[in-house]
C-alpha positions as CSV (number, residue, x, y, z in Angstrom):
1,X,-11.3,86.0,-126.3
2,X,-8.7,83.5,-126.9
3,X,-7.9,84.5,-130.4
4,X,-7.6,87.8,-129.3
5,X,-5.3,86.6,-126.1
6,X,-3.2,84.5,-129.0
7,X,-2.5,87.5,-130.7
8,X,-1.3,89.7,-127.6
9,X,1.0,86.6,-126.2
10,X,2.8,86.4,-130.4
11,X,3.7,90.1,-129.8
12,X,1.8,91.3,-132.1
13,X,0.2,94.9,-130.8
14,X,4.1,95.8,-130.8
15,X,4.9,94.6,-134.1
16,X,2.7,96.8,-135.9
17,X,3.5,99.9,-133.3
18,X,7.3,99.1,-134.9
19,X,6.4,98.8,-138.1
20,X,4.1,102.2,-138.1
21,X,7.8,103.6,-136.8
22,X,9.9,102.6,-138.8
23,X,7.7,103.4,-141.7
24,X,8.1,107.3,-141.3
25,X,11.8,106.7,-140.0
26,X,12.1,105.6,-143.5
27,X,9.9,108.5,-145.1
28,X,7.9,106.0,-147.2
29,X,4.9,107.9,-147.6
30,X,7.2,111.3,-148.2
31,X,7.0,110.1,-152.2
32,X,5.3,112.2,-155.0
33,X,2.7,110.3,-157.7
34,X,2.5,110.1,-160.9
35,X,0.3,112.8,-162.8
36,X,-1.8,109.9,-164.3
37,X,-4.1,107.2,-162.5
38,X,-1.7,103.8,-161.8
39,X,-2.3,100.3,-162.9
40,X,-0.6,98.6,-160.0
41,X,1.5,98.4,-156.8
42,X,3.9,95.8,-155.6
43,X,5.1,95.2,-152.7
44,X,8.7,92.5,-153.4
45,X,9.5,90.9,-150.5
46,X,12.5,88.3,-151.1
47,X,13.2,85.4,-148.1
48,X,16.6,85.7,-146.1
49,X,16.1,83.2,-143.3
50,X,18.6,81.3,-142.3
51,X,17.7,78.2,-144.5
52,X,18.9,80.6,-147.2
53,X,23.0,80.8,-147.7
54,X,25.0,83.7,-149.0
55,X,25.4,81.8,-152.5
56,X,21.4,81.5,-152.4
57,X,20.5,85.0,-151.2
58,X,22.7,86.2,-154.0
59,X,21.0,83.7,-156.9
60,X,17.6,85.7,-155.2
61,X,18.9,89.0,-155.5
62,X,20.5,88.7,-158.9
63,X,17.6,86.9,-160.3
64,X,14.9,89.5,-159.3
65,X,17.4,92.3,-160.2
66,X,17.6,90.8,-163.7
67,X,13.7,89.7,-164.0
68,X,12.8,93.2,-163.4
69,X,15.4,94.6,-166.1
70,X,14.5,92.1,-168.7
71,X,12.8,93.5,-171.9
72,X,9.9,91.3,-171.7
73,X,9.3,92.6,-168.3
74,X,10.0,96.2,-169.2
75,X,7.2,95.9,-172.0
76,X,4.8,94.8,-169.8
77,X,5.4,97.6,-167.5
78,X,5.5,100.2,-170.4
79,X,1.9,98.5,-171.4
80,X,0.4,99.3,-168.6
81,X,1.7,102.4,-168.2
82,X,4.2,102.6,-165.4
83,X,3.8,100.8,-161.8
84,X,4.9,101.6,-158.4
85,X,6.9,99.2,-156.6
86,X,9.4,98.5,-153.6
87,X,11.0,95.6,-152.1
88,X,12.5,94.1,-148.7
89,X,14.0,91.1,-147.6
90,X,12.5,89.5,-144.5
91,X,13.7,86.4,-142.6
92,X,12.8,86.5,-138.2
93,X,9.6,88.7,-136.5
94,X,11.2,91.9,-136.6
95,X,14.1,91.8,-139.0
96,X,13.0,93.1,-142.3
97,X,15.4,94.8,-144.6
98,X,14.0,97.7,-146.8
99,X,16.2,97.3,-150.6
100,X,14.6,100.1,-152.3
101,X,11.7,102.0,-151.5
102,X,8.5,103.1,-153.4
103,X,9.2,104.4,-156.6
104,X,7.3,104.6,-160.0
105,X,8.4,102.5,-163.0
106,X,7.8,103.8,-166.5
107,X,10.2,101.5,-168.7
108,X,13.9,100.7,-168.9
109,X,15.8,103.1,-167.4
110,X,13.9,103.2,-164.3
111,X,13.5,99.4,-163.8
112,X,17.5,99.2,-164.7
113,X,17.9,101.8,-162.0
114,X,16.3,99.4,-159.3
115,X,17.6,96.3,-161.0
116,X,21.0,98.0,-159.6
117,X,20.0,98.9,-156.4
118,X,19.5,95.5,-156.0
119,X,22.4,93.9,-157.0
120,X,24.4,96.3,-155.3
121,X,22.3,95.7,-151.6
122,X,23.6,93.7,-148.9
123,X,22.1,91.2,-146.7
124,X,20.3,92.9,-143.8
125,X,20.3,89.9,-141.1
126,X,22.2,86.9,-141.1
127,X,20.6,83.4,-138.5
128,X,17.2,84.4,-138.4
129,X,14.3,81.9,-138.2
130,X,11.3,82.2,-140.9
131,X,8.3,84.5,-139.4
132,X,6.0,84.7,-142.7
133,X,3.2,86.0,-141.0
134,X,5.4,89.2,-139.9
135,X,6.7,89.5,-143.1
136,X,3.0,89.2,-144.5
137,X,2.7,92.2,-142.1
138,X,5.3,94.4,-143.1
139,X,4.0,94.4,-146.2
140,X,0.6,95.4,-145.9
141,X,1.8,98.1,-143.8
142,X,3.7,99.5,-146.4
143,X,1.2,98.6,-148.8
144,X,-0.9,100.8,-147.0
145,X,2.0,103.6,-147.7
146,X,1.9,103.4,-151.5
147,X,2.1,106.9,-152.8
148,X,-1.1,106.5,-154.7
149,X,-4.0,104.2,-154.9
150,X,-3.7,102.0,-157.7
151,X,-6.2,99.9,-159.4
152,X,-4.5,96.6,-158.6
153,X,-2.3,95.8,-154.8
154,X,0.3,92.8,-155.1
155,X,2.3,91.4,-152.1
156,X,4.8,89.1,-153.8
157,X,6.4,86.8,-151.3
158,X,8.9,84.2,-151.9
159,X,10.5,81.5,-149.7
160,X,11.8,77.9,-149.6
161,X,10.4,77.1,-146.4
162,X,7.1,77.5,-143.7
163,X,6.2,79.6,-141.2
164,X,8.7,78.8,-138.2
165,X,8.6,81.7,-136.0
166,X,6.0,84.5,-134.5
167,X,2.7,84.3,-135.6
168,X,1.2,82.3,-138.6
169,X,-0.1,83.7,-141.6
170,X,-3.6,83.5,-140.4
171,X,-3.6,86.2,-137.7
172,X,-1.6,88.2,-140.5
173,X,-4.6,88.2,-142.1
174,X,-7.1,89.1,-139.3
175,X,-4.8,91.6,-137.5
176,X,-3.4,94.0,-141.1
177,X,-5.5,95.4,-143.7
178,X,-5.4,93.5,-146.7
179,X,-8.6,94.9,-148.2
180,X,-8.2,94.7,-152.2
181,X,-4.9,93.2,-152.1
182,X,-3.5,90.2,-154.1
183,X,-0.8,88.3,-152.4
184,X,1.0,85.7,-154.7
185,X,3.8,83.2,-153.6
186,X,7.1,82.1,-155.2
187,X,8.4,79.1,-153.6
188,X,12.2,77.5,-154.0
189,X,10.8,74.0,-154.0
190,X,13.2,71.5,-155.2
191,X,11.7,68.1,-154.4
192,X,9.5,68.8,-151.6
193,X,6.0,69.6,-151.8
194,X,5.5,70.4,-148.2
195,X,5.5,74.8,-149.0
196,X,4.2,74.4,-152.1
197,X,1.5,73.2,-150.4
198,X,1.7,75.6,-147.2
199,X,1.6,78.7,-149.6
200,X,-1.2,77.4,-151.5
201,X,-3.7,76.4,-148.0
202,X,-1.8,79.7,-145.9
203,X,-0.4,82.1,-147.8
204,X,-2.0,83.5,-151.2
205,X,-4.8,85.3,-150.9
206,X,-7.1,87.4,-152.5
207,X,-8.1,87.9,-156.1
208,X,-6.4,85.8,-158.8
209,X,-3.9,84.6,-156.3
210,X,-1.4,82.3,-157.4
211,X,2.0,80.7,-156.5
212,X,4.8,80.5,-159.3
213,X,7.5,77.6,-158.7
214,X,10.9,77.6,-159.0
215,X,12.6,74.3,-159.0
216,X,16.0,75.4,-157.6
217,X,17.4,79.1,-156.6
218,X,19.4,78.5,-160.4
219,X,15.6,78.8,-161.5
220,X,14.7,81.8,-159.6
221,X,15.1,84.4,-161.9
222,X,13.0,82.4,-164.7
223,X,10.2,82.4,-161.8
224,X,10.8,85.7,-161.1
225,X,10.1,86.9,-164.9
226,X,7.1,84.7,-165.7
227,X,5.5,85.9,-161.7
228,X,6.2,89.7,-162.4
229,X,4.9,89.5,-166.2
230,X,1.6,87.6,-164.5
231,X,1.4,90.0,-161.7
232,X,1.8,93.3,-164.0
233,X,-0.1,92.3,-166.8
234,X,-3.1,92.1,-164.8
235,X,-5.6,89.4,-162.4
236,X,-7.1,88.0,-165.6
237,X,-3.8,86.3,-166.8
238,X,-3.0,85.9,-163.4
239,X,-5.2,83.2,-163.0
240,X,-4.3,81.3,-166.0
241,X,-2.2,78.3,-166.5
């Protein structure tokens, strides 16, 4: 079966024996739940390919640290009544860097408690090519290790460039459970169309998908707000313009 045969020669039957690894290594699914049912959980997963400089991986990091802290944010997560959430950076096939694992956010304290995990993270992997259809897989793998089974799943990818590296997005698809599960795109676009375009046709997927556009990495933490406020508040504002 050639698609089958295209899978094998990308490496992928190892990728996901690594990822199923590393996943206990890191004791991701060793995390108690919340007593009451959950509204949603996100899976953060922030680009540090090597089209990304220190000053830019930095403006990322920052700017998601401070999106998740910011008051609008917070009320959006109190409204719902707490989320879990993690994140990791991603850049080649199998370098993917874990910032903070899952962990439930009720309001301010907690999201200011990750907000400072981030800032104070390093970058995992420096020179590394763009593989978005691994990183698509890392994610539903440890989406798949969420601590409890929320009513909404979000994978929340950003990036400033296409796939370049390993397998496309497509056999991410086909190959990882992504049952139920909402993947949204942020893309550093500047003046180029060309990934707007390539998240819209291969990356977003499933309900109420949607990417959110950041003109510059200066922008990226405005993105950042107005894509976590969509994606928490819920699929039905999701969708809106």
């Amino acid at each position: 079966m050639p698609a089958v045969d295209a899978l094998v020669s990308a490496g992928l039957p190892r990728f996901i024996e690594l990822l199923r690894a590393a996943a206990v290594c890191l004791g991701l699914a060793a995390v108690p739940a919340p007593a009451a049912a959950c509204s949603l959980s996100l899976v953060l997963a922030m680009d540090a390919s090597s089209s990304v400089d220190h000053l830019e991986h930095d403006l990322q990091l920052n700017g998601l640290a401070n999106a998740l802290s910011d008051p609008e944010v917070v009320q959006a997560i109190e409204a719902v009544g707490g989320i879990w959430i993690m994140s990791f950076e991603w850049s080649g096939q199998r370098q993917h860097f874990l910032q903070f694992g899952w962990r439930y956010l009720e309001g301010a304290a907690d999201a200011e408690k990750a907000a400072e995990e981030l800032r104070s993270s390093h970058r995992g992997f420096i020179g590394f090519p763009t593989a978005i259809g691994y990183a698509l897989g890392y994610a539903a793998v440890q989406m798949g290790r969420a601590p409890a089974n929320c009513a909404r799943k979000v994978i929340d990818v950003a990036g400033d460039g296409i796939n370049n590296d390993g397998f496309p997005p497509s056999s991410a698809y086909k190959a990882f459970d992504f049952e139920g599960v909402t993947v949204n795109g942020l893309v550093i676009a500047d003046q180029d169309t060309t990934t707007i375009n390539y998240y819209r046709e291969h990356v977003i997927s499933g309900p109420g998908a949607f990417i959110e556009v950041a003109a510059d990495y200066e922008d990226y933490a405005r993105a950042m707000k107005r894509k976590l406020i969509r994606e928490i508040i819920g699929n039905g504002y999701a969708s809106a313009e």
